[in-house]
Z-matrix of the N, CA and C atoms (Angstrom, degrees):
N
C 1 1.448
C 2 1.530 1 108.69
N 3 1.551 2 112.41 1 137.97
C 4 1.163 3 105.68 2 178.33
C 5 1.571 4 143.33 3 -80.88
N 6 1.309 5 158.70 4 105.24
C 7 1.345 6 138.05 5 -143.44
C 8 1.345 7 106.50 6 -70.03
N 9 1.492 8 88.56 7 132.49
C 10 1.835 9 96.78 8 163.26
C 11 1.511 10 134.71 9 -53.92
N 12 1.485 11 102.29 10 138.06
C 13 1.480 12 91.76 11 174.70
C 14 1.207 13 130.12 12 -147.81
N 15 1.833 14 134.22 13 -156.37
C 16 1.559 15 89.06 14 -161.71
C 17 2.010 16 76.09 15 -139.00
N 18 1.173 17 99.38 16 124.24
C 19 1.141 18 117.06 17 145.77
C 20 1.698 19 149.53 18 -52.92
N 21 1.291 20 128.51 19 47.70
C 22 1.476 21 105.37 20 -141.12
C 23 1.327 22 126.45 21 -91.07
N 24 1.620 23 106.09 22 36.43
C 25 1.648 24 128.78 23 175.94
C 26 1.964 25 104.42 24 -119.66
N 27 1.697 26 98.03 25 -12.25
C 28 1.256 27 87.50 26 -174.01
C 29 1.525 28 130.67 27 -80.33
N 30 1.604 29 115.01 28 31.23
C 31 1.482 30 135.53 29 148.18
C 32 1.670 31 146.05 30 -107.98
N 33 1.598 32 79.36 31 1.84
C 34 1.856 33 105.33 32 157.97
C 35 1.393 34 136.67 33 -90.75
N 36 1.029 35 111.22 34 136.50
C 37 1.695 36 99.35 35 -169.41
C 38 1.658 37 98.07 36 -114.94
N 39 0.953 38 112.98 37 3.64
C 40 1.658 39 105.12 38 162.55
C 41 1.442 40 113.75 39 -131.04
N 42 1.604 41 147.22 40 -162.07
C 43 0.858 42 173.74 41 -175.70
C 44 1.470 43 118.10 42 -105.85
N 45 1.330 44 156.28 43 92.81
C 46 1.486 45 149.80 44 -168.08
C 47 0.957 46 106.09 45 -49.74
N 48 1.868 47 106.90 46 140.75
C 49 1.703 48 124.84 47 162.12
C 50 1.212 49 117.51 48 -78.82
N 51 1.613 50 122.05 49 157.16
C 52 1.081 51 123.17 50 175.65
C 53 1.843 52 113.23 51 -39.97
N 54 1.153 53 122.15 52 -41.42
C 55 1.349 54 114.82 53 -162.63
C 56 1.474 55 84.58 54 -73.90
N 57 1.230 56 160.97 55 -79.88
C 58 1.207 57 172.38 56 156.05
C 59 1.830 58 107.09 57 5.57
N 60 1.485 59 119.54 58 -51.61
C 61 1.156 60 119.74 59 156.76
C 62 1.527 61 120.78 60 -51.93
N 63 1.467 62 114.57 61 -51.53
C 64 1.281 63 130.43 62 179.45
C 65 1.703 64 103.47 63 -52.49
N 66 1.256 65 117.68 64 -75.46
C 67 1.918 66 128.07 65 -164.63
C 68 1.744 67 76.27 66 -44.96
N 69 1.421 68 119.05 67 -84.39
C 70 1.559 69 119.87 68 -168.65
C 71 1.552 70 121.31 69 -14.48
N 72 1.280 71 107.32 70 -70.73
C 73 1.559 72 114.41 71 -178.35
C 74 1.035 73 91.77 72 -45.99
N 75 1.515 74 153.54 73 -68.21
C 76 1.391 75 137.08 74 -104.48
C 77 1.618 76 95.11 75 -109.23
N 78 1.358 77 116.60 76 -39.62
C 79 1.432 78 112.71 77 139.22
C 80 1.245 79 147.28 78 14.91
N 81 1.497 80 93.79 79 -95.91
C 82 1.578 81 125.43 80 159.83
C 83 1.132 82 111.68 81 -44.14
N 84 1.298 83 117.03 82 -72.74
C 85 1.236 84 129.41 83 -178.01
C 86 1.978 85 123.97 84 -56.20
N 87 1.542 86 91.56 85 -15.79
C 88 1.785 87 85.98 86 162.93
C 89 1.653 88 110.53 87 -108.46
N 90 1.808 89 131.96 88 0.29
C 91 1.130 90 143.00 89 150.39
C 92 1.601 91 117.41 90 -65.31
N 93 1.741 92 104.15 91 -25.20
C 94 1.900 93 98.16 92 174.76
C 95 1.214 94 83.53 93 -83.89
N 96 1.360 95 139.68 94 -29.35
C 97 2.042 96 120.79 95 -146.70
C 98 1.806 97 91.54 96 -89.04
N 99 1.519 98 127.45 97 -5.70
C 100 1.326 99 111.50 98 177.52
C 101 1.502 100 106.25 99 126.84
N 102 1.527 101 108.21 100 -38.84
C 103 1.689 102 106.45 101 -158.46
C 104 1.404 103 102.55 102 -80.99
N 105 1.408 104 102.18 103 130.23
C 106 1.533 105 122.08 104 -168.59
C 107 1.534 106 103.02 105 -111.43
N 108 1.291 107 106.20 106 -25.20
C 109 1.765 108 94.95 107 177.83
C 110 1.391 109 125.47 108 -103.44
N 111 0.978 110 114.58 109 -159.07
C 112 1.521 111 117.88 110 -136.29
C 113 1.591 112 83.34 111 -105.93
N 114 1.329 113 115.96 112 -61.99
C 115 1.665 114 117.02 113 175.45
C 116 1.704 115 125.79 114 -58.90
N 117 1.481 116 91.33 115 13.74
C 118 1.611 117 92.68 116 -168.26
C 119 1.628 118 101.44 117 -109.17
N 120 1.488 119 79.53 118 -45.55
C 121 2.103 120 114.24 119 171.43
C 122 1.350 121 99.76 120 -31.74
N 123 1.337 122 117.04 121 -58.86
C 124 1.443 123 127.38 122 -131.20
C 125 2.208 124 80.76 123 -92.21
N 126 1.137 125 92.76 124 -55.31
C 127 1.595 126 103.74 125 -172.71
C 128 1.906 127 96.95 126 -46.63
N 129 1.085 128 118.46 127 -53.66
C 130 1.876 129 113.62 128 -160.89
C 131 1.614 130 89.95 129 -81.30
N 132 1.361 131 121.78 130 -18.44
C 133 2.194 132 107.86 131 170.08
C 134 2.184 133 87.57 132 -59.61
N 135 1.166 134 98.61 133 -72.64
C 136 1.811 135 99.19 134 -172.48
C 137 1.093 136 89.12 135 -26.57
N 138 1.406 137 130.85 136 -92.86
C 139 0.960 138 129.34 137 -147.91
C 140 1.843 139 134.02 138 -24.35
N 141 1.403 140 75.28 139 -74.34
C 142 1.753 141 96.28 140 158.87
C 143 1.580 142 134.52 141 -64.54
N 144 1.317 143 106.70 142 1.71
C 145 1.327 144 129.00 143 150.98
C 146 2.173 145 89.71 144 75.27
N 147 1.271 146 108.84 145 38.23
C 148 1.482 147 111.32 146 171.08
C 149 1.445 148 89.81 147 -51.56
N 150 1.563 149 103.41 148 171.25
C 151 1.722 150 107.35 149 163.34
C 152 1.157 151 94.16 150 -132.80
N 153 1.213 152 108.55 151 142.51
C 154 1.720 153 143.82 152 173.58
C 155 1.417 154 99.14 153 -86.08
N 156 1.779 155 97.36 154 141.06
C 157 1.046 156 103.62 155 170.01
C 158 2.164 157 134.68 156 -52.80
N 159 1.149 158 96.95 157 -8.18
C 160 1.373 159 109.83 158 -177.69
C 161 0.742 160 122.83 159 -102.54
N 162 1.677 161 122.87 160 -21.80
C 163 1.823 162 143.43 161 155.12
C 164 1.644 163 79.99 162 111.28
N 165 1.111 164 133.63 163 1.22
C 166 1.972 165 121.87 164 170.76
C 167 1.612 166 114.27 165 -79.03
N 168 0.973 167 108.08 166 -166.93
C 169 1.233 168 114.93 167 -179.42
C 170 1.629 169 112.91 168 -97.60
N 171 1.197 170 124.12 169 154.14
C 172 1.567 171 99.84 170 -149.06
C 173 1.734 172 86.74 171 -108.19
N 174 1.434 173 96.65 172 166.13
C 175 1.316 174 111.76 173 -160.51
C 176 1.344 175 106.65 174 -136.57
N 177 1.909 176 141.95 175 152.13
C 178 0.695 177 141.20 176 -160.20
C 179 1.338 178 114.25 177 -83.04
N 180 1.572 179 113.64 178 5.33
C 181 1.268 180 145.34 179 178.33
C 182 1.750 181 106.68 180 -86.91
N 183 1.091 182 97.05 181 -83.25
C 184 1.443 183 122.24 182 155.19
C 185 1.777 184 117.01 183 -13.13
N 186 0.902 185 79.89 184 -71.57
C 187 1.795 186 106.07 185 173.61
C 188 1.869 187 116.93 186 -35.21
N 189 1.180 188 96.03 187 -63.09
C 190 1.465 189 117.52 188 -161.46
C 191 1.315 190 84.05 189 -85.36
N 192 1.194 191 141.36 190 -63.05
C 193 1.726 192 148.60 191 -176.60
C 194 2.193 193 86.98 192 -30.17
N 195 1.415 194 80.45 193 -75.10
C 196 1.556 195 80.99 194 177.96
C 197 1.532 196 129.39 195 -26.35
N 198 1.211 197 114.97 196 -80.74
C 199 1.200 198 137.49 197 171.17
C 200 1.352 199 119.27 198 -25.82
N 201 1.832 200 119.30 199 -59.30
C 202 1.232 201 114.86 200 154.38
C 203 1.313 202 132.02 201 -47.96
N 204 1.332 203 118.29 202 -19.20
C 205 1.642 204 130.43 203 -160.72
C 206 1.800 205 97.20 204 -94.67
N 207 1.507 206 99.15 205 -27.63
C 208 1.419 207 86.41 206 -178.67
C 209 1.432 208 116.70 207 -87.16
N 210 1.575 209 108.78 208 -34.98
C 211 1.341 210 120.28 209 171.98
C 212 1.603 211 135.55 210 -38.00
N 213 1.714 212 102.96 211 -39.41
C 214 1.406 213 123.66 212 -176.68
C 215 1.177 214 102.42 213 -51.47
């Protein structure tokens, strides 16, 4: 029998876009700096000058809107 294993692309059906690379990294990169929440999240995208889909400044509103939108 074969061992299970875990795929963790095997629920994408495409390859990520630059904007998608971009939100990601910046991510990561505020999960290594510590910030675990959501109002902190949203604060180090400003920071780092991510761009929101709306060209505003992104909002914890914003955010989650996002997130679902990418998920679908």
């Amino acid at each position: 029998m074969d061992k299970p294993y875990l795929n963790p692309h095997q629920s994408r059906d495409r390859e990520p876009d630059d904007y998608q690379n971009l939100l990601g990294d910046a991510i990561e990169r505020s999960y290594a700096a510590g910030v675990h929440d959501l109002a902190g999240l949203v604060g180090r995208l400003n920071e780092a000058r991510v761009p929101s889909p709306n060209g505003q400044a992104w909002t914890t509103e914003l955010f989650e809107k996002e997130m679902k939108r990418l998920g679908a």
